[in-house]
N, C-alpha and C positions, 0 to 999 in steps of 0.2 A: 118315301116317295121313290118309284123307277120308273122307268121307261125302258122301251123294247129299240133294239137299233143293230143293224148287220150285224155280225159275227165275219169274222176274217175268212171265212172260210163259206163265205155265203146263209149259213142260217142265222138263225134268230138269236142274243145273248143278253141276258139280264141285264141291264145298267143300272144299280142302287146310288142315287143321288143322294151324297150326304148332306150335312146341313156344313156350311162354314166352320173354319177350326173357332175356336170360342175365341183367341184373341184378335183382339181387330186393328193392333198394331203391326206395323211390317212387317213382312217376311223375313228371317234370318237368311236363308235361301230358298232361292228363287232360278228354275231351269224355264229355259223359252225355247222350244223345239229342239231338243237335241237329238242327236243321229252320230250313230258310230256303222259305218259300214265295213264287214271282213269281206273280201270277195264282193260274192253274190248274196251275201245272206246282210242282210239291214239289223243287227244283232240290236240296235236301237233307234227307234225310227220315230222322230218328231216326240219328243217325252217332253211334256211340262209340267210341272208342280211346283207346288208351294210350301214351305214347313216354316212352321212361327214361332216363336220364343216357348217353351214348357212344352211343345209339341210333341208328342210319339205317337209316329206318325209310319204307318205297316206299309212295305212296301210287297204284294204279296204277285202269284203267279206261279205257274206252271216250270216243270225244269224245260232249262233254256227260252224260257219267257222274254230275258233281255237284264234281268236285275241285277246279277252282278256287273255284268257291263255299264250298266247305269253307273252304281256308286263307284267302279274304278274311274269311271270318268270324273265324278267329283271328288274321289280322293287322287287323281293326278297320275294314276297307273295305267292308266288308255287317256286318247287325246281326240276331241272333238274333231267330227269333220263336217258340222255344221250346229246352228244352236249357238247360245252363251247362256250363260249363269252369273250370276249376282248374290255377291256374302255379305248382308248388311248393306246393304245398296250398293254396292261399287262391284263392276266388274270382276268376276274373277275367274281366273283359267288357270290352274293348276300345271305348272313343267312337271314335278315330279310331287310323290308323297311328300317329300320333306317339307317339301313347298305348301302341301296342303296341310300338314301338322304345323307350322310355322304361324298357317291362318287359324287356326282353331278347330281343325278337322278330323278325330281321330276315327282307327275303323279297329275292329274286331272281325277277325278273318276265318271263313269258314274252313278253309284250310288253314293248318296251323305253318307259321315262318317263325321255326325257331331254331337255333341249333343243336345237335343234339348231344355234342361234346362238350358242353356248358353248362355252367349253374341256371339257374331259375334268375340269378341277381344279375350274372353277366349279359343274360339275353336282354332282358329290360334295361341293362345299362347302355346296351346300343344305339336305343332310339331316344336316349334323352339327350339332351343339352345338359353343360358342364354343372349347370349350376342347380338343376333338378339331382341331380348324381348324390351331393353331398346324404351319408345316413343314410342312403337308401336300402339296405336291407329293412332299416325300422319303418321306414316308407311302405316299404312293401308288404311286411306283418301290419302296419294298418289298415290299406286300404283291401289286403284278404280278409283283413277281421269283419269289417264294416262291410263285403260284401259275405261275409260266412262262407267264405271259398279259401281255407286255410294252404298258408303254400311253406315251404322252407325254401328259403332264400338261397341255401347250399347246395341243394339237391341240384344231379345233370337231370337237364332232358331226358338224355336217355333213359333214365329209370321210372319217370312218370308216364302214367293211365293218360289214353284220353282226352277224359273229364280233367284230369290235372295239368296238361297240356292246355285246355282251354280255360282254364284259370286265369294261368301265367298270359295269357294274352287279353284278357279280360285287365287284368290289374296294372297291364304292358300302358294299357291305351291310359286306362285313369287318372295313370301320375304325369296323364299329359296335362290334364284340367282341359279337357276338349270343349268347345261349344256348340260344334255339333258329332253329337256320337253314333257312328252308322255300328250296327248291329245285323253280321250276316249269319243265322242260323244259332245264335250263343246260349241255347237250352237242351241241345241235341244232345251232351250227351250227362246232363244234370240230372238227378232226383226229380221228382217233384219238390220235394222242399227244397232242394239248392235254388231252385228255380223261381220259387215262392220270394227265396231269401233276397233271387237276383232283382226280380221285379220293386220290393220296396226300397232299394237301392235308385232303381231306375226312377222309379216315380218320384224319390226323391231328388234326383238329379232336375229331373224336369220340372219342378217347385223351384229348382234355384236359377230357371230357365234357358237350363240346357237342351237343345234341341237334339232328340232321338229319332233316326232313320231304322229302322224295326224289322230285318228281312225274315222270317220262318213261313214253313209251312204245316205248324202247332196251331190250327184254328183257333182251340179253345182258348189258349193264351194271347192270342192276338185281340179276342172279344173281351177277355180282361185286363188288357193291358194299353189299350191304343185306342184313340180317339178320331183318328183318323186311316183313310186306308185307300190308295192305290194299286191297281190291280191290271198289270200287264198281260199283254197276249203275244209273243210273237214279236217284241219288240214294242208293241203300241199300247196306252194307255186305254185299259176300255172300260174301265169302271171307276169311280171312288164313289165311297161309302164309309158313315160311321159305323165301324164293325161292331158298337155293342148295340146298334138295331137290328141287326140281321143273323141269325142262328148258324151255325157250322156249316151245315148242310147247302144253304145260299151262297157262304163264299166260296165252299169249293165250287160251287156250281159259274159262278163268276168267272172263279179261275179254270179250269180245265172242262166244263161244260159239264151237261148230264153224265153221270159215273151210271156205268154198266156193270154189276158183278153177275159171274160167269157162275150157273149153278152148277156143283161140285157133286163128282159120282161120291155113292158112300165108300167109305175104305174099312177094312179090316185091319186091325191090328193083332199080329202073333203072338203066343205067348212066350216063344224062346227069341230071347234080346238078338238083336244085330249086332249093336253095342254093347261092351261090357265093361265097366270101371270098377276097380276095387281096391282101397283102398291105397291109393295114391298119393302119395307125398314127394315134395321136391323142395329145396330151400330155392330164396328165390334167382331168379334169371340173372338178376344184376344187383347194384348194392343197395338198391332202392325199390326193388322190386318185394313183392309178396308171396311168402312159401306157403304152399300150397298143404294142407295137412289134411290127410284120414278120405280123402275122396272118392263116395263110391256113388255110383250113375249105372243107369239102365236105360239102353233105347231101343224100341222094339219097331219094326218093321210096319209102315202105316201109321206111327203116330208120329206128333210134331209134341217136342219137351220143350218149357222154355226155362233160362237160368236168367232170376234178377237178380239186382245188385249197383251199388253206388259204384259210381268212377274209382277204380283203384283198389281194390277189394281183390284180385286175382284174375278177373277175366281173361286176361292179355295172357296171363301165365299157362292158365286153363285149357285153352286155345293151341299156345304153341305145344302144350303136350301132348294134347289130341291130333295135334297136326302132326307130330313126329320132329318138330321142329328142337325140341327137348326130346332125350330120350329117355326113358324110365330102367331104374337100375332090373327091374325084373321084365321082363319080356310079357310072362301074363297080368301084368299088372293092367293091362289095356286088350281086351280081346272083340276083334272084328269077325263075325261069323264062326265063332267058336275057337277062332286060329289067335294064338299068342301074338301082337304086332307090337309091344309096346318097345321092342328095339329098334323099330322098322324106321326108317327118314321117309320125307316126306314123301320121295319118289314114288318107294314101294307101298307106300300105305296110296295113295291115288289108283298105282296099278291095281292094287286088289278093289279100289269101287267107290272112296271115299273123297269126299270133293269139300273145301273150306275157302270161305270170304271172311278175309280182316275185316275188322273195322276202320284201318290205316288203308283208305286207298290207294296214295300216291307212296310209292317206295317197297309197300309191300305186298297190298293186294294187286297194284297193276305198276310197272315204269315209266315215270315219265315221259321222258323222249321218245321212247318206242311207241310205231303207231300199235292201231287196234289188232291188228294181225298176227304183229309178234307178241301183242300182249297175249291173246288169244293161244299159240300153240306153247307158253310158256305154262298151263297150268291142266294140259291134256291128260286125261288119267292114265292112259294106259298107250302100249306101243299099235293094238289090236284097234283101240279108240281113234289114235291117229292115223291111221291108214282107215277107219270110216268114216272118220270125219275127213279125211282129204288133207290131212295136215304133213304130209308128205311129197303134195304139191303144192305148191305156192298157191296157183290158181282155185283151187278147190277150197282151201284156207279162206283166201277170200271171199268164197262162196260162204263158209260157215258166221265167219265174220260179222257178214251182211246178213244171214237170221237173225242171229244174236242182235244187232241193231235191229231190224223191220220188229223183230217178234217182242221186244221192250222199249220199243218207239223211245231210242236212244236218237237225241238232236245232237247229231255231226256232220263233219265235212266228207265222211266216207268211211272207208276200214280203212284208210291210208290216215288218218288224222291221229294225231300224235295224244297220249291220254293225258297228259297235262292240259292239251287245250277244249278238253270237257269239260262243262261246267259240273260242278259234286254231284250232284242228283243225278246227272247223266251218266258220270264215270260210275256210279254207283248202280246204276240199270245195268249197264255191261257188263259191271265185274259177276254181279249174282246171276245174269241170263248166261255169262258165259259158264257159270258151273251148272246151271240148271238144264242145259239142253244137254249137257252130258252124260244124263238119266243119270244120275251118282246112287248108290247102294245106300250111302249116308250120305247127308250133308252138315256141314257143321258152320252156321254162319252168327258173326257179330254185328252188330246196331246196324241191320239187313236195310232198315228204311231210312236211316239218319241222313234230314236235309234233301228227304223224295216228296214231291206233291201228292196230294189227296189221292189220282187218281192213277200215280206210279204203285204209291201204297195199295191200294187199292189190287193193281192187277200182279204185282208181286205178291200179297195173300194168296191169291188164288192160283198162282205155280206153285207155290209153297204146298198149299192143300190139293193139286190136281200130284203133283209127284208123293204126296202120302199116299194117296189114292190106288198109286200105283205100286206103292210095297216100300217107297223111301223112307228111311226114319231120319226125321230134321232133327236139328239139337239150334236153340234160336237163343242168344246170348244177348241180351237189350237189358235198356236199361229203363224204355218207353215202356210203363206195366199197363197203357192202353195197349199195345199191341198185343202184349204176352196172353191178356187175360181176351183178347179177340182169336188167339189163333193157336193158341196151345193147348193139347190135353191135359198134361200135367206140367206143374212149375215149382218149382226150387230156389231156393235164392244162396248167393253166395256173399258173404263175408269174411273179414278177414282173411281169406284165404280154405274156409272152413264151407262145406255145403248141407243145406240142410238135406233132411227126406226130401224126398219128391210128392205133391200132393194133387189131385186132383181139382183142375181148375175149380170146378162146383161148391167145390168145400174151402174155398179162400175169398177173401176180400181183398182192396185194393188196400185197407189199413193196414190187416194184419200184414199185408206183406211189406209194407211201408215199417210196421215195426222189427218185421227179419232183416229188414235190409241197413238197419241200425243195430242190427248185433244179437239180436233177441233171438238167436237159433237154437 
């Protein structure tokens, strides 16, 4: 069943009216108009819903839609400035997290809060109470096993992927025995089968009637996984729907309206590489990292390569060598336009035309504190580039700034807005438009879309493919093998540290890549 009803912006937007959640006992919680105002902007404006006992229950939408603001409000990290909520019938307003862990509230964060001088056991031991603490390493080997997200208890931060970063937060929250468990983006950067493995976990949590808050912008996984589905725009509530009535394609349409793709000139690809890798080896970065062995890659000018692979497996390694971040004992071990770079740091490898996006937004693709400006003239290629982009006046800076925003319909407070307070999909629009409008010679970017809406995805492919077009060779590092096999010519996977051939998209499946990515290279 829908109906047609405004759109916030004056036109017309699909309403899918679900049917009731199936139980027809009380709400565990329950929001009645809530509203979080920053400024001028109503980041949550009158929100109500309902989630019932076994419920997973998608909270979906657009970047900077209103959702995380939402769940900080009910986990007690942002504070109502109108609205209440109700845990089990009784009032409840959250002073801080502890407060909301205390009620039974756990969250799994799209950004990771860990430290990174610390074990795996010490971080986890910070958010328990004394009496949860006891055993806890064996604690923690269970409930990784039981979610097939295997961790070492020993292990720092610093040495883990990712994917293995998002473990330890995953497993953080479960030894709270939550009752209601909010989930902000927690498949981004999993297998499919981690993912698989997370879900019968999940379901099974909700059989013993734990209440799931579900945030991603993984369509498919939302229609297999959730029963229910809330669907913001702008801060407002403007759909719910049982998402396994309605096909991919409707919810995006829910969420960010009709998607437009931009048809793409054709591109030529050269036959002598831009990029050159041969045979690369490095032990690893740190004492938990992964050494990279026998590595050899080709990127040619006009095409887009993709590298898969599970959380942990080298990517992060991979990455900083290509960035110069490592430097390689032989110089030609790494050749940019025929010229030897692999001594080079990262400076000189930018100046000569070479541009890279982490997948760590916060710390190391952009700074927190600093606003968008200085994020911005912190990863300028060249000193020739600076002076065209104006990055030699402040004023001009700003100017570039604010394309990069207008031209990735980045939701902020301005170029003066601090990159911590983007929400991810946002910070993640700027980080990749601000290397993309740098025309870069190469780009080399990791999990490009992780935690972007349908229809950021969407128009970030098609920069991807418009700067092929124009002679760029991308090198696209994911772990999502629906993107790699949407937007790569040839694809590779990486294990253990090890890469295979490179093969043309045409001549692979999403199995066999599923069994390279298990070792089978």
């Amino acid at each position: 069943m829908s109906e047609k009803t405004d759109d916030l912006d004056g036109s017309d937007v699909l309403v899918a009216e679900g049917p009731d959640p199936v139980s027809s006992r009380p709400p565990v919680l329950e929001l009645n108009g809530l509203t979080k105002v920053f400024g001028s902007l109503r980041a949550v404006d009158g929100v109500s819903l309902k989630v019932h006992p076994g419920e997973i229950h998608a909270l979906l939408g657009e970047n900077g839609a209103g959702k995380s603001s939402l769940v900080k409000l009910i986990y007690g990290l942002l504070h109502l400035d109108d609205g209440s909520m109700r845990l089990g019938g009784s009032p409840f307003n959250p002073a801080n997290p502890a407060a909301a862990r205390a009620a039974g509230i756990g969250m799994v964060f799209q950004h990771f809060s860990l430290f990174d001088a610390m074990t795996v056991e010490e971080n986890i031991e910070i958010a328990l109470d004394a009496e949860r603490t006891d055993n806890l390493a064996n604690k923690i080997e269970h409930y990784s096993n039981a979610y097939g997200l295997a961790l070492d208890a020993r292990a720092r931060i610093n040495g883990l992927s990712a994917g293995e970063r998002q473990r330890v937060e995953i497993v953080r929250c479960l030894l709270q025995d939550p009752r209601i468990l909010i989930m902000d983006e927690p498949t981004s950067v999993l297998t499919p089968l981690e993912a698989e493995q997370l879900f019968v976990t999940l379901r099974q949590l909700a059989s013993e009637e734990c209440c799931i808050i579900y945030i991603s912008h993984k369509l498919d996984e939302i229609r297999a996984l959730c029963e229910q589905a809330t669907v913001m725009r702008r801060g407002k509530v403007v759909a719910t729907c049982d998402p396994r009535t309605v096909n991919a394609d409707e919810l995006a349409e829910l969420m960010v309206g009709k998607i437009e793709r931009v048809a793409q000139p054709a591109k030529t690809v050269e036959q002598k590489p831009r990029l050159r890798v041969a045979d690369l080896s490095m032990p690893p970065e740190h004492l938990f990292g992964v050494a990279l062995q026998n590595i050899t890659l080709s990127l040619h000018a006009g095409e887009i390569v993709g590298i898969a692979g599970i959380a942990g497996n080298g990517q992060q390694e991979l990455l900083s060598a290509l960035a110069g971040e490592v430097r390689c004992v032989q110089a030609q071990t790494i050749e940019f336009d025929g010229q030897p770079v692999g001594q080079w740091g990262p400076d000189a490898r930018r100046a000569a035309g070479m541009c890279f996006a982490s997948e760590e937004r916060l710390g190391h693709a952009a700074l927190p504190e600093m606003d968008l400006i200085g994020n911005a003239t912190l990863t300028a290629r060249v000193r020739q580039q600076l002076e065209k982009l104006g990055f030699m006046n402040w004023r001009k800076a700003e100017t570039y700034t604010r394309d990069v925003i207008d031209a990735f319909d980045v939701r902020t407070g301005g170029p003066r807005a601090a990159a911590a307070s983007l929400s991810g999909g946002n910070l993640q629009k700027y980080i990749l438009g601000r290397e993309i409008l740098q025309s870069p010679a190469v780009l080399i970017v990791s999990q490009p879309t992780w935690g972007i809406d349908a229809g950021a995805r969407a128009s970030i492919h098609d920069a991807f493919m418009k700067l092929a077009s124009e002679g760029c060779a991308i090198l696209v590092i994911s772990q999502d093998l629906d993107e790699l096999f949407d937007l790569c010519d040839r694809i590779a996977v990486i294990a253990q540290g090890r890469l295979s051939a490179t093969f043309e998209r045409d001549a692979l499946d999403a199995a066999t890549v599923g069994q390279m990515m298990g070792g089978q290279i």
